[in-house]
N, C-alpha and C positions, 0 to 999 in steps of 0.2 A: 504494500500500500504506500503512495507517493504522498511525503509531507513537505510543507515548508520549511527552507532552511535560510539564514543570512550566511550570505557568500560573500567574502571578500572579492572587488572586483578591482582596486586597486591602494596605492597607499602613496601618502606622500610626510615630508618633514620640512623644517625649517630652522636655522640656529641664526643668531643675532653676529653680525661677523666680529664683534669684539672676542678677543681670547683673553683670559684673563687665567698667567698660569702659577703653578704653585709661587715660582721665584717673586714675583711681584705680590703677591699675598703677602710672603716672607720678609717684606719690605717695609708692610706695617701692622702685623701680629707678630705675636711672638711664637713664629712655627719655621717649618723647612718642610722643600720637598720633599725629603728624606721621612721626615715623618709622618707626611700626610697619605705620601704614594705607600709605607708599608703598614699602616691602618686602615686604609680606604683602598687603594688602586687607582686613585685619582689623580691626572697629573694635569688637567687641564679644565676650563668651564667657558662657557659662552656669558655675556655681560649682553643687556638690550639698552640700546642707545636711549639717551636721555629724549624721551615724548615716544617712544616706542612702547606701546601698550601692549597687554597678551591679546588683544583681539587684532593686533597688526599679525603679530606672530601665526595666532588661528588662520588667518586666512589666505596670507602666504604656505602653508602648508597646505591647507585644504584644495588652495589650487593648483597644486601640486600634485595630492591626489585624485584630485578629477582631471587633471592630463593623463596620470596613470591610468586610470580607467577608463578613460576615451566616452566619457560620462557628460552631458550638457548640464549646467549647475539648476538649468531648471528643470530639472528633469527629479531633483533633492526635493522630499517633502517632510524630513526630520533632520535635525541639528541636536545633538548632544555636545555640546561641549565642556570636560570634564575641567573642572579646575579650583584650584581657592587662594587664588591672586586674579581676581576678574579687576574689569576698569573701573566699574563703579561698585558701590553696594546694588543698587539698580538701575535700570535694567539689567538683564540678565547679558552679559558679553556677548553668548548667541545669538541675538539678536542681531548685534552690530555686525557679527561676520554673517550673518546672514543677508542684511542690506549689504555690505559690502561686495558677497558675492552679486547679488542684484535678481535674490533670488524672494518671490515674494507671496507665495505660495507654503501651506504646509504650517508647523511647528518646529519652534526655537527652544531651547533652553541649556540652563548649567546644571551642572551636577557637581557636590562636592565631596569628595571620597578622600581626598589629600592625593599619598602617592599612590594608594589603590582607586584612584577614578578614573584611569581609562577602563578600568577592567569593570568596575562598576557601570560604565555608561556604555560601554559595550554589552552587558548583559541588560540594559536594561531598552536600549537601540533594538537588541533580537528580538526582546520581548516583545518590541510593539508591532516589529517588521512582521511576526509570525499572527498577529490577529487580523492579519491579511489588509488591516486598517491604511498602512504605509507600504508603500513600493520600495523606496529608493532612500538611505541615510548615510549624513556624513558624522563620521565621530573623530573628536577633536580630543588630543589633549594637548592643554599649552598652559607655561606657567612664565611670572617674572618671577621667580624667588628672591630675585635680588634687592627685589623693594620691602622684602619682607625680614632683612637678614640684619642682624646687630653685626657691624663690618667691624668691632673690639673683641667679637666675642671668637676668639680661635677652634672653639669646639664645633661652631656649626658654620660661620664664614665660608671655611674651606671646602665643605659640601657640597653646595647646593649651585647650579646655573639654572640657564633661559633656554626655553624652545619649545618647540612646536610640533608634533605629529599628527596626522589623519588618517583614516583608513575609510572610501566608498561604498557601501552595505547594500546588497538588495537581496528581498524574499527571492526564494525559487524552490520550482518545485523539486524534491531528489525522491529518489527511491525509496527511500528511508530504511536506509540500509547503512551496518556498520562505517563502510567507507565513503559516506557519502560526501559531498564537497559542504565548506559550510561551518557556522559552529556547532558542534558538538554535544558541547554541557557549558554550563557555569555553575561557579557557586561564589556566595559571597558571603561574609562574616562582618561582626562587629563586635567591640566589646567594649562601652564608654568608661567602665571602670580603669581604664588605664591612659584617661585624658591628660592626665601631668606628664606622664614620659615624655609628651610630643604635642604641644600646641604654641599657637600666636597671642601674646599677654593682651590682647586688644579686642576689637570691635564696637560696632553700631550701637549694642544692647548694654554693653560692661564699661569699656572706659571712652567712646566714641572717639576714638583713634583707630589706627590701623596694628598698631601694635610690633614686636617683633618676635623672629621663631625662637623658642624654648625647647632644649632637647633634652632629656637623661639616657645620654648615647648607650651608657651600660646595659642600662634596663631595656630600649628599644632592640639591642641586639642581642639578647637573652631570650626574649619571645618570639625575635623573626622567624628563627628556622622552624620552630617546632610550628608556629603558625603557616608556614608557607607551609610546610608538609602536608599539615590538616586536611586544607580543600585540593591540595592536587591527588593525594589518594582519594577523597570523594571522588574527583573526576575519574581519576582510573577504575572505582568501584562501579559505577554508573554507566562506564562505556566498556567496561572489558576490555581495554587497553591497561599496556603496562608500562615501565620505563624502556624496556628496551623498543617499544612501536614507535616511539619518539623520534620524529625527525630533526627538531628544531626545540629548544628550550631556551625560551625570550622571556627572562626575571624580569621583575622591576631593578634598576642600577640606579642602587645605594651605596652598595659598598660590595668589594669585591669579594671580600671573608664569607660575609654575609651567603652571596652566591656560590659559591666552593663551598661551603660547607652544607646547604641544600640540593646542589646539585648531587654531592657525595653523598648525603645521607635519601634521596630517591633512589640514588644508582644509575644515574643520569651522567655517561661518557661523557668528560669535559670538552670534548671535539664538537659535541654539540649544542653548546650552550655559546646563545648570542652577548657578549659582552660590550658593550662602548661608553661603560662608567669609566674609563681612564681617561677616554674626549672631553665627555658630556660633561661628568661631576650627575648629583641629582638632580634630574630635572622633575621629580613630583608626577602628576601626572600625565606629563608627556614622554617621561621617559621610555615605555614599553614601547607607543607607536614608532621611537626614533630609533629605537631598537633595530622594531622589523623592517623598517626600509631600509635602514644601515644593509640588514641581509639579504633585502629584497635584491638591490639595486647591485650588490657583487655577486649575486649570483647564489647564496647560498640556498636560500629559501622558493621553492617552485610550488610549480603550480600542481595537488596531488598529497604533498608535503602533509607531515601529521605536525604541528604546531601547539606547543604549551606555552599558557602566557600567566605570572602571578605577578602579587604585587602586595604590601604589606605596608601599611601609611600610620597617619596620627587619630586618633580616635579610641582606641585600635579600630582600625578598620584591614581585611585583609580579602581576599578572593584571589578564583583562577577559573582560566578559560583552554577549551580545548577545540582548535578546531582543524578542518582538512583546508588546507591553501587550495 
């Protein structure tokens, strides 16, 4: 029996051309490369030019991905754009890259997951794709972090960059069968009892600022792996797949430990795990989509490909997706 599936039909990214790399951090914290690249794996980050907002960034990616997908932007009648560095409190940034595309048809909006909202607004993009409601979605994630970062504070400064990914989504019908094209599964989690490890001292409702990021790196990387585990054996549970059917394993890039030590404890071949946190640094919600084009576009990633995607943010919030490229 033939069910609806969202298919990826193509993908696009975008990074701010500023580099900002460990040596020049090192110039006014008190760090070194040395020690950032062997705690992190991070040896470089993107900076967004001064009046460069994340919805410049959105839509330079997303038309990127709609060249990938040989897609007309009005042909889009959903916009998820994950993030939580948006331009205003409101409207919602989707909006904007939506007029900007010049696309005026359909529904906009944000989603906020931290660094697990692509995965979140991807799950929840299939959702709608599959009530047959919506044909065609663009899902975005795109972050400044940089506007959100205490530039004294060495613990999180070195972190965090700018940028932008998208990936083109339309229902279709598949066989509905094991290997069908499409995603898969998802699953997502949350658990707000663990809001201190990881938030912004700020907002609309508490100090009417914007605030900046607050980490307790210890604790945040104490929970990641066994969290990441979590919902990727759900996924395996769910689909009958295992680690070895894995083609492709695109983490969220946080930190490289972080990744190595998840990949190792699925049983996930390090040859197949997408890495470009030593470029990027974290870019929050955009980092997984800048992941998969990174693989897309050299070739690693085809079309067929069995694809895992997780992601583990502030809230706690965590999820993963599986699907066939």
């Amino acid at each position: 029996m033939t069910m609806l599936r969202t298919v990826v039909l193509g993908c696009g990214s975008y990074l701010p051309s500023r580099v900002v790399s460990n040596a020049e951090l090192a110039a006014s914290v008190d760090t070194s490369d040395e020690w950032i690249v062997q705690r992190t794996g991070i040896r470089q980050r993107h900076v967004a030019a001064e009046g460069e907002l994340t919805s410049d960034l959105a839509i330079h990616a997303a038309r990127a991905a709609l060249a990938s997908a040989h897609v007309d932007p009005q042909t889009i009648d959903l916009i998820v754009l994950a993030t939580s560095t948006p331009d205003n409190t409101f409207p919602a940034s989707a909006v904007t890259v939506q007029a900007g595309l010049g696309i005026t048809r359909g529904a906009a909006f944000d989603l906020q997951a931290v660094c697990s909202g692509f995965v979140f607004a991807l799950a929840t993009a299939d959702g709608l794709l599959r009530t047959g409601t919506y044909k065609r979605a663009l899902v975005i994630g795109a972050e400044t972090f940089s506007r959100i970062l205490d530039w004294s504070d060495r613990t999180t400064c070195v972190l965090f960059g700018d940028g932008a990914g998208a990936v083109v989504l339309e229902a279709q019908q598949q066989p509905g069968e094991r290997d069908d094209r499409g995603i898969l599964t998802t699953h997502l989690r949350s658990d707000g009892r663990h809001k201190s490890k990881l938030y912004v001292d700020g907002g609309p409702s508490s100090t009417r600022t914007v605030g900046f990021l607050r980490m307790e790196g210890r604790a945040v990387f104490k929970h990641a792996v066994a969290m990441i585990t979590d919902v990727i054996e759900d996924a395996f549970r769910t689909t009958g797949y295992t680690a070895n059917d894995i083609d492709w394993f695109v983490p969220h890039q946080a930190n490289k430990r972080i990744i190595d030590d998840s990949a190792k404890k699925l049983g996930i071949a390090p040859e197949k795990v997408v890495m470009t946190v030593s470029q990027h640094g974290n870019t929050s919600a955009a980092s997984i989509p800048l992941a998969l084009n990174t693989a897309v576009k050299d070739g690693r990633i085809k079309k067929g490909d069995l694809v895992l995607l997780e992601a583990m943010g502030g809230g706690f919030t965590w999820g993963s997706a599986l699907l066939r490229w």
